[in-house]
N, C-alpha and C positions, 0 to 999 in steps of 0.2 A: 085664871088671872093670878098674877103675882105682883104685888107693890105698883097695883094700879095700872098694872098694862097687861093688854088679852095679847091670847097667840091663839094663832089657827095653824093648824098641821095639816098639811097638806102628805096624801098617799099615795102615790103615782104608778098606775098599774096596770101597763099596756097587756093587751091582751095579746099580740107578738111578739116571738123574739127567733130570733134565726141561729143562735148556739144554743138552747135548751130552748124547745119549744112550750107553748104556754107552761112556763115557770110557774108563772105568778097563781098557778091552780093547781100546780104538782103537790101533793098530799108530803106533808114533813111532819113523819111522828102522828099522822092522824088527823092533823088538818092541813089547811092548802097554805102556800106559803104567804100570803098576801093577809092571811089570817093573824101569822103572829104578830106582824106588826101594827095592825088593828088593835088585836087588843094589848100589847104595852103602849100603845096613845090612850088606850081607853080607865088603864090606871094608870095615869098621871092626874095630881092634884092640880096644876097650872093652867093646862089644855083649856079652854074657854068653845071650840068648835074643832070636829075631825070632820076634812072630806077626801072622799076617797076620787083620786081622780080616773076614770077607766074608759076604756072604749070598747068594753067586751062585756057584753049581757049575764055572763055566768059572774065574774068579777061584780059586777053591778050587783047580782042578788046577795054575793055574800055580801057586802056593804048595809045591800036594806035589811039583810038579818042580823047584823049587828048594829042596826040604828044607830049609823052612821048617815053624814052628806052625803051626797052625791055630785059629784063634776064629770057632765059629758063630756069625754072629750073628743075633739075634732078630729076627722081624720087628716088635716094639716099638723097636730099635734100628737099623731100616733104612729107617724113611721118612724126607722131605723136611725134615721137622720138629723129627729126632731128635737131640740134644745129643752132641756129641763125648766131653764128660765123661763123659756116661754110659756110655760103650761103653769109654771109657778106666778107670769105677769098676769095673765088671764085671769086666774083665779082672785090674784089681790087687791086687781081694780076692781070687782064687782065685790069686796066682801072690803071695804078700808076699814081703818081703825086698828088692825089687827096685825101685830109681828108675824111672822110668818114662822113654820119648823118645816123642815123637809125630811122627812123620815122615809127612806129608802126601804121596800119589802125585801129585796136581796140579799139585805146584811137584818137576817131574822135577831142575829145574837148582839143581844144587849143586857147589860145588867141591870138587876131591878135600881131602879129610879133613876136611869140616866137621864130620861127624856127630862125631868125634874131637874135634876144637876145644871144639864146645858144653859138651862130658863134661868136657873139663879147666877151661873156664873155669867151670862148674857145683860143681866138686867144690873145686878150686883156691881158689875165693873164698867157698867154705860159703852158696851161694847156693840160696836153695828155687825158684828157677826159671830157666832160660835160652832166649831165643830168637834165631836169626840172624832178619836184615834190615838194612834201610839209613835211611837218616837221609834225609829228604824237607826240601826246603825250597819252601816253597810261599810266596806272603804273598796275605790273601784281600784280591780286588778290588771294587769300586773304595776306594783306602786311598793312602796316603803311598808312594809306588814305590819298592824299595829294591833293591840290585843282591843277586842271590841270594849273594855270596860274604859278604855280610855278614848275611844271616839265622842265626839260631842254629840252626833244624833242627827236627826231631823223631824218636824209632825209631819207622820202620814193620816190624811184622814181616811176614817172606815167606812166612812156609807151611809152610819147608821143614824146619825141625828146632826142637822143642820139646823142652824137660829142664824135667822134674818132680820135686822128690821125693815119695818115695811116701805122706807125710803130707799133702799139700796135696789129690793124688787121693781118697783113703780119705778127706780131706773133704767129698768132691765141688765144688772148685774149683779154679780156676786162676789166680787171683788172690794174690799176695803182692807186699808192696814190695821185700821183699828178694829182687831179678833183678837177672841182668844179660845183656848181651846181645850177639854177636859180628856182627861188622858185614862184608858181603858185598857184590860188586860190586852197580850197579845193575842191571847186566844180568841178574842170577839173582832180580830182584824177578819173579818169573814163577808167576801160581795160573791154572791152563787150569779156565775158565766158558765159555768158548763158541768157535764158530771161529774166531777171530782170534787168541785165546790160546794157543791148541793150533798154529798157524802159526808163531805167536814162538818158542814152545817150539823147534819143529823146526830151525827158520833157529839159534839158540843155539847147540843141543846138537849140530849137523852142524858148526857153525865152529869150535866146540870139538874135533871129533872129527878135524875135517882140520887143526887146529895142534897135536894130539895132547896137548890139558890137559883132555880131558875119561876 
């Protein structure tokens, strides 16, 4: 809870995926990946309920060994196809009361207390949505060449922490003007789609782990 309002983090962790097969159990650094984002929900001071949503039995047990929730999910809600919103509406009509975060296991790299940060800048500024990522400056080619320090930018978000309120869900959208959004190195722009992503990941979260800020 923060300034009188709970959140509930939602995990979402299909047990398929057709560009890296069961990811979400691929071992990163020693544990599976669905694991680290387990437990940076599980040290946040804010988090009020984590549930892990899955539809794969090995997924499920690391969940109960980290007493955590659990959300079955459907297999309407577990193909290639299926809407995020959806499995985030399911979950918020049976648990109301509760903002919502959607913390993506993909994007493992996060810095200590963002999941924290989000909640305050969500709550702080009466905002119906928050997401971290970084400001990209790209300029498309072939165009007028300009030195990137003088591009204006744009936010890309990274994956890795979503704040909802819980009216925008029980809409079934994720869409509102009124966001804002907390901005993270470039190097935790990291969503694991395939082997090269899941290599980044590791090279990250290991150099993190041996300057001891992870």
């Amino acid at each position: 809870m923060y300034n009188n309002k709970k959140f509930l983090a939602i995990i979402p962790a299909r047990g398929g995926s057709t560009r890296l097969p069961k990811k979400n159990l691929r071992m990163l650094l020693g544990k599976p990946l669905v694991k680290w984002t387990i437990d940076d929900a599980k040290k946040s001071k804010f988090l009020d309920r984590i549930i892990l949503s899955t539809d794969d039995p090995k997924i499920k047990e690391i969940g109960e060994k980290s007493k955590i929730e659990i959300h079955h999910r459907s297999p309407e809600l577990s193909s290639e196809t299926s809407l995020i919103i959806d499995t985030l509406y399911d979950i918020s009509r049976k648990n109301s009361g509760f903002d919502i975060l959607y913390l993506n296991p993909t994007s493992p790299v996060r810095q200590k207390g963002l999941i924290d940060a989000c909640i305050k800048k969500f709550v702080d500024n009466k905002f119906d949505a928050v997401a971290s990522g970084i400001i990209a400056k790209y300029v498309r080619w072939p165009t007028n060449m300009k030195r990137t320090q003088d591009l204006e930018g744009y936010f890309i978000d990274n994956g890795a922490v979503y704040v909802y309120n819980e009216s925008l869900i029980i809409k079934k959208t994720l869409l509102s003007e009124n966001f804002g959004t907390v901005l993270v190195d470039k190097s935790e722009y990291v969503d694991i789609d395939n082997e090269f992503d899941f290599k980044v990941a590791e090279f990250i979260l290991k150099c993190r782990i041996e300057k001891g800020s992870q």
